[in-house]
C-alpha distance (Angstrom), angle and dihedral (degrees) to the residues before:
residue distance angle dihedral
X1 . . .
X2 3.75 . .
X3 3.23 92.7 .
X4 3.76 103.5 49.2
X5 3.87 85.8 55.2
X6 3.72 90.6 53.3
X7 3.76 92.3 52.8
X8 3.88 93.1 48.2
X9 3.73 90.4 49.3
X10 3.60 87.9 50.7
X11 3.33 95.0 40.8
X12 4.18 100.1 52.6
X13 4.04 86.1 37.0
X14 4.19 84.5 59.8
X15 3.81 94.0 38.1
X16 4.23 88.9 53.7
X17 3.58 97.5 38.4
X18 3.98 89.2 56.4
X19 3.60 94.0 43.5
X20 3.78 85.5 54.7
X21 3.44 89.8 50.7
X22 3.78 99.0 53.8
X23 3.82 93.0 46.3
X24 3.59 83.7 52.1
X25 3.50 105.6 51.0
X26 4.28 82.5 41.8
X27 3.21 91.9 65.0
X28 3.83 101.7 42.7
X29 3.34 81.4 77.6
X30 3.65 99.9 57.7
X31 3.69 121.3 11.0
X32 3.43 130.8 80.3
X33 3.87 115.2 -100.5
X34 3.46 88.8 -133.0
X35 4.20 84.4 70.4
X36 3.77 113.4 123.1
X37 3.59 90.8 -153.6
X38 3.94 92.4 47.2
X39 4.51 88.0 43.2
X40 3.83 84.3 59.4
X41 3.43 98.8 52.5
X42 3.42 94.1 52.8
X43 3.96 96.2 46.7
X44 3.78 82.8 56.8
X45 3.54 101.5 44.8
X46 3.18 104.5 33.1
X47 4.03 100.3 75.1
X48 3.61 83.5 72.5
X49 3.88 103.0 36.6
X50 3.70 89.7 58.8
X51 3.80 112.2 66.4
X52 3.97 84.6 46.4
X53 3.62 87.8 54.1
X54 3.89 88.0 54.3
X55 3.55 91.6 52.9
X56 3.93 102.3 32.8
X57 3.94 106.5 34.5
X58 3.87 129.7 -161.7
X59 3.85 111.6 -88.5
X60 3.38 122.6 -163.1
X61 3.48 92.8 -3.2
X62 4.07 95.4 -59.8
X63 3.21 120.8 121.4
X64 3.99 112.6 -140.1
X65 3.80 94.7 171.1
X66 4.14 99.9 97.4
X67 3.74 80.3 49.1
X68 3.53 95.4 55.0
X69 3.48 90.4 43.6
X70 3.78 93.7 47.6
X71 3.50 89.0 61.3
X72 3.66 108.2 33.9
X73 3.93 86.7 58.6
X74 4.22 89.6 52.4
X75 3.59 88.9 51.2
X76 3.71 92.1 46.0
X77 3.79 90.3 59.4
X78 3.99 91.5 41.4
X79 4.08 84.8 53.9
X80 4.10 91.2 49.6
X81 3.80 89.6 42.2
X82 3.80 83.2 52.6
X83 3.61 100.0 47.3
X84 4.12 95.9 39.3
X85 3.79 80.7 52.5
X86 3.21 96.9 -136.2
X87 4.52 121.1 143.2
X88 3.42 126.0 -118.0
């Protein structure tokens, strides 16, 4: 029981944080960065984006980190879905 709520948190905590991350790197490309809405997507995702950053870092002017990120957090879930044992 514990266990099934863990995954769910996990799994909806993973779900939003990606969605964030899409919107965010969206609107990179077309908002000012001046935009509240934009500035609070980056304090949130951010945290995250940043020690990828340190390990992955931009070439050529692209930005793979949110990638990274992206699927680092999927694989994170497959992993606890693994070691729960539960099917998918």
């Amino acid at each position: 029981m514990i266990t099934d709520t863990l995954l769910l948190f996990a799994e909806l905590f993973v779900m939003i944080f990606n969605f964030m991350l899409i919107v965010r790197v969206v609107m990179s490309y077309f908002v000012d960065p001046a935009n509240r809405l934009y500035g609070w997507l980056v304090s949130l995702t951010e945290p995250l984006l940043a020690p990828v950053r340190k390990v992955i870092p931009a070439t050529a002017g692209i930005d793979l980190a949110p990638l990274a990120t992206f699927f680092l957090l999927q694989g994170l879930i497959y992993l606890l879905r693994y070691l729960l044992g539960v099917q998918s």
